[in-house]
C-alpha positions as CSV (number, residue, x, y, z in Angstrom):
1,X,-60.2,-8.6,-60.8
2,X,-59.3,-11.4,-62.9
3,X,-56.9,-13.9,-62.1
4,X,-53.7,-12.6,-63.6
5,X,-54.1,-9.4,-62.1
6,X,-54.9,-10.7,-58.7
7,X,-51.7,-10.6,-56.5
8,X,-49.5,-13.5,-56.3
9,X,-47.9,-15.0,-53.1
10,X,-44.2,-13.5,-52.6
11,X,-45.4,-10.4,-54.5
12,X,-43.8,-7.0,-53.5
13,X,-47.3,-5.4,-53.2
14,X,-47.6,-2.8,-50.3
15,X,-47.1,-3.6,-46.8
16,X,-48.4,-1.5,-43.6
17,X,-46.4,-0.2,-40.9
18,X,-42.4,0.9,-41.4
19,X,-39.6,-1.9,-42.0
20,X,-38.3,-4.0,-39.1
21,X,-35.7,-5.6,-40.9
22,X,-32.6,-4.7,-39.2
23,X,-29.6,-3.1,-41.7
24,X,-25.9,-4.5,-41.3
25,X,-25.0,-0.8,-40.0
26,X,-27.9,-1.2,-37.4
27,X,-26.3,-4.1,-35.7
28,X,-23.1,-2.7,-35.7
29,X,-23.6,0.3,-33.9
30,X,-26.1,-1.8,-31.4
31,X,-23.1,-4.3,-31.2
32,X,-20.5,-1.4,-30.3
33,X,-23.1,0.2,-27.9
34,X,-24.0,-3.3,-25.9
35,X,-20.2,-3.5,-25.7
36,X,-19.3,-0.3,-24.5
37,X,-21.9,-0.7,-21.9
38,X,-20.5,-4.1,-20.9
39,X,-17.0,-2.6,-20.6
40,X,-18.0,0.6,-18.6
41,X,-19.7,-1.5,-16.1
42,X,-16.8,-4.0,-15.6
43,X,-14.6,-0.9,-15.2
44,X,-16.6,0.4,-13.0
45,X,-16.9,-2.4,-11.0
46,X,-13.2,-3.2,-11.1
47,X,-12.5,0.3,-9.8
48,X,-15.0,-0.3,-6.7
49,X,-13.5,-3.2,-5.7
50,X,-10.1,-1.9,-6.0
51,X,-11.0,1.2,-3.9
52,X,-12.5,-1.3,-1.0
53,X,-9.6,-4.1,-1.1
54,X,-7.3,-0.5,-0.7
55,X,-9.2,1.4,1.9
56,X,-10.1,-2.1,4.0
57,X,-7.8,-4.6,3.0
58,X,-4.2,-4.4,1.5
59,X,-2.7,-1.2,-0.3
60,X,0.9,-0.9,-2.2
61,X,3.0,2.0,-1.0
62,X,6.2,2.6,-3.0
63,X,9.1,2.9,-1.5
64,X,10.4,6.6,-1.7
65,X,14.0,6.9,0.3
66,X,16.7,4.1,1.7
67,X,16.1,4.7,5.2
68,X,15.0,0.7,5.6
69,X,17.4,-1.1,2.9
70,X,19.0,-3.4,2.4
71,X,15.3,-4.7,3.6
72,X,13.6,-2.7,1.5
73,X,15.4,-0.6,-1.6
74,X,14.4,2.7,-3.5
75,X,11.8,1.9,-5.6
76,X,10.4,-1.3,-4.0
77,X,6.4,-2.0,-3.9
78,X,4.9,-3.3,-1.0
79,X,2.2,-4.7,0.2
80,X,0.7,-3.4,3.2
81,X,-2.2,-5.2,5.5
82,X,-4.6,-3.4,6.9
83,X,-6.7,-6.2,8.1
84,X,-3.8,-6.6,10.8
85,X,-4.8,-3.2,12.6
86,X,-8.4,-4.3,12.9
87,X,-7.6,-8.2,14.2
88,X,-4.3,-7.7,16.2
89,X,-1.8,-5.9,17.4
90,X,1.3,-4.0,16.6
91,X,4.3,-5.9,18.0
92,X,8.1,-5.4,18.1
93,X,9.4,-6.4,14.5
94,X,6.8,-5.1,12.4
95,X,7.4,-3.0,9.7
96,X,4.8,-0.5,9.3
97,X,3.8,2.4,7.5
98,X,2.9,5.4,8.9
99,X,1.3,8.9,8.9
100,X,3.9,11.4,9.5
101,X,3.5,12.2,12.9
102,X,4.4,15.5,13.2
103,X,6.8,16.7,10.3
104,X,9.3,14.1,10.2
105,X,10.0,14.7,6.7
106,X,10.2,18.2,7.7
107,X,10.8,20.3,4.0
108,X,12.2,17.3,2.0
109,X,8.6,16.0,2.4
110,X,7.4,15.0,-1.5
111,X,4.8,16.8,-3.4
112,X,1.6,15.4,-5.0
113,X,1.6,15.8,-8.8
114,X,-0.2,18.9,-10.6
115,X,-2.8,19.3,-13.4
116,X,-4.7,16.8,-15.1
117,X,-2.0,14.4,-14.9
118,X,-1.7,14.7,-11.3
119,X,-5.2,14.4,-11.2
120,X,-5.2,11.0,-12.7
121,X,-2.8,10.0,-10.8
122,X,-4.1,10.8,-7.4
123,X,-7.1,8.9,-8.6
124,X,-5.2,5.7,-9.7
125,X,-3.5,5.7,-6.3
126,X,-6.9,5.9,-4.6
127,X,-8.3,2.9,-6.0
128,X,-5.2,1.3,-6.0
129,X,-4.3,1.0,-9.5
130,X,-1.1,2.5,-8.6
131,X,0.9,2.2,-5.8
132,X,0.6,5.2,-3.1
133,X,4.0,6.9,-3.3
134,X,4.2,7.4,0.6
135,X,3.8,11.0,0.1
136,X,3.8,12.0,4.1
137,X,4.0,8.4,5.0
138,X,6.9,6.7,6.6
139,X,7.8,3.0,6.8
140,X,9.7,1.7,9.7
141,X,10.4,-1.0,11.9
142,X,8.7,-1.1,15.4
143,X,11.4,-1.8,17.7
144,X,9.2,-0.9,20.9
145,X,5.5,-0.7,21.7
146,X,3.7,1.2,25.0
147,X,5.5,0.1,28.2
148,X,8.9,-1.2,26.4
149,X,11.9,0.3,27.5
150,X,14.6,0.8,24.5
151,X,18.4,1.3,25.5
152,X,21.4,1.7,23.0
153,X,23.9,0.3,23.6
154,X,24.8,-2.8,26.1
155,X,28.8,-4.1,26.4
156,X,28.4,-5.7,23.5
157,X,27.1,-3.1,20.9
158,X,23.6,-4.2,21.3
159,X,20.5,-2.6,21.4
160,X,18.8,-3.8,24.2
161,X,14.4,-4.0,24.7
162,X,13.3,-4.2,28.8
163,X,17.1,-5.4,29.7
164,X,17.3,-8.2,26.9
165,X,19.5,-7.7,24.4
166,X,18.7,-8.2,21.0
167,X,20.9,-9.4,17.8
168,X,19.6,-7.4,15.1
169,X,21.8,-8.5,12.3
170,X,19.7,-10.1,10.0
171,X,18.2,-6.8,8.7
172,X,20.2,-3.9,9.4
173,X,22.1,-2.4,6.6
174,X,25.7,-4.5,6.3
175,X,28.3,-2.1,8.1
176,X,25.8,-0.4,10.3
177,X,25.7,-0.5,14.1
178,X,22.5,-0.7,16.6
179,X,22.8,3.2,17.0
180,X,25.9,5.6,17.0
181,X,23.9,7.8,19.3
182,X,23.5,6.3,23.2
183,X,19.7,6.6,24.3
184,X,17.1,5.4,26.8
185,X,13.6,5.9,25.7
186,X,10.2,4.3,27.6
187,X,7.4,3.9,25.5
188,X,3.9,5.9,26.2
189,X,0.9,3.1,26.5
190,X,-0.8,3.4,23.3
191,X,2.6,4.8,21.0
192,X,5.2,3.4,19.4
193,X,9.1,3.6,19.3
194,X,10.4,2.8,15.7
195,X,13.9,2.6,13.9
196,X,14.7,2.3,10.1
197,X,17.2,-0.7,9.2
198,X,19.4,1.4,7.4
199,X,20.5,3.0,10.8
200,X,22.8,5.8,9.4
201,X,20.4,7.3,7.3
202,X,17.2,7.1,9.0
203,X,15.6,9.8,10.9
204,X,13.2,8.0,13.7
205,X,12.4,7.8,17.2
206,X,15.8,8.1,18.5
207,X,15.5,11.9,16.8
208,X,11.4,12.5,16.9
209,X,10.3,10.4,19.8
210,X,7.3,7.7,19.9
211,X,3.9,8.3,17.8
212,X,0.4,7.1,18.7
213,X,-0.1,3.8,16.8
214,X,-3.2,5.6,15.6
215,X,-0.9,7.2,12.7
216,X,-0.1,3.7,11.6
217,X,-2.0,2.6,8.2
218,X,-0.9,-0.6,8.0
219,X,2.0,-3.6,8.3
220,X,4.2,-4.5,5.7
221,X,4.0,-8.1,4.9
222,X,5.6,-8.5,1.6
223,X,7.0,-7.0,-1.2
224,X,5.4,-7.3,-4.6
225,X,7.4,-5.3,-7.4
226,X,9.8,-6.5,-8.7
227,X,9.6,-9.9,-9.1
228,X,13.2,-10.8,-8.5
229,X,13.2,-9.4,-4.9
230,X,9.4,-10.4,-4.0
231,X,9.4,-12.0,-0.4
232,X,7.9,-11.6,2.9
233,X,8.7,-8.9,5.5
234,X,9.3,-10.1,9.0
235,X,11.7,-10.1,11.9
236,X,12.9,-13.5,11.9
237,X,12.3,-14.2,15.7
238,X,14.6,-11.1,16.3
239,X,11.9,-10.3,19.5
240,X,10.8,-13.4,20.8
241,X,12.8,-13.4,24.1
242,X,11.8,-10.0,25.2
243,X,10.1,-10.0,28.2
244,X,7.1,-8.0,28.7
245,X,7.6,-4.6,30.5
């Protein structure tokens, strides 16, 4: 072979094996697959911690009826603790949300959405994404707990909690009294006795009787939607001088 026929350095002779040299299309569609990977993990991992902070920690619930306004209104999301359950106990004042203890909502009681749709939205409200919309759930105020004696109403149009009067003013509805209805109710050990704030148009205990507080899901300690009326849920002190049965 003589010299000038002899291959030269940089030559495009024959080469072994396929190409390795990566196209422009290549890395696009390796690009697009390493990011659709990326994405379906953080989704998936957003949804699993959603599911756990909503089954252990704090779910929304949105408010379906105006049984508790002007406290809470038609459309208000709130923010219920569950932790609370698990580290303490239920006291007088709390507003809580509820299983429906034994058909309270009687045939007025929501349905859950159908077909796909309703699929996907049962789902979103399971892991939190949405906020439950209290379908047979209540939310109400605990006005007494096992042993409490509740009484409507003294001499002075008050309801009254083991003989002690108690000014409820700061949250029920603006016109409404205590309770139209006279009653005297003692609490089971281990249930509940609650009320709505919106007196006149709440269906509770003074019409179903106490629950077991093993209905309740959780307390209501703020709300979250909208932003104009966000604010914690409390009782202002409204219990602190009654005595304990």
């Amino acid at each position: 072979m003589t010299e000038e026929n002899a291959p030269r350095e940089g030559d495009g002779g024959p080469r072994r094996g396929g190409d390795d040299t990566e196209t422009p299309a290549n890395g696009t569609r390796n690009g697009l697959a390493a990011f659709f990977k990326e994405t379906a993990i953080v989704v998936a991992l957003s949804l699993l911690i959603a599911t756990v902070v909503r089954i252990f920690l704090v779910q929304a619930f949105l408010i379906p009826s105006g049984s508790m306004e002007d406290t809470l209104l038609v459309g208000d999301r709130v923010l219920v603790s569950k932790v609370s359950l698990h580290f303490g106990d239920i006291h007088r004042g709390d507003v809580v949300v509820f299983e429906d203890p034994d058909r309270w909502l009687g045939d007025q009681a929501p349905s859950g959405g159908t077909g796909v749709g309703g699929a996907i939205k049962d789902v979103f409200e399971f892991v939190g994404v949405l906020p439950d919309d209290s379908e047979e759930h209540l939310i109400k105020r605990v006005i007494g707990v096992g042993g409490d004696t509740v009484a409507c109403c003294d001499d002075a149009g008050l309801l009254t909690v083991n003989g002690t009067a108690v000014d409820e003013s700061s949250y029920l509805y603006p016109g409404d009294s205590p309770s139209l209805n006279e009653f005297e109710r003692t609490v089971p050990e281990g249930e509940l006795f609650v009320m709505g704030d919106h007196r006149s148009n709440s269906g509770d205990s003074r019409i179903h009787g106490t629950f077991s507080e093993d209905l309740v899901v959780g307390r209501a300690f703020a709300i979250a939607w909208p932003f104009s009326r966000w604010g914690g849920l409390g009782s202002n002190g409204v219990f602190d001088d009654v005595p304990e049965p």
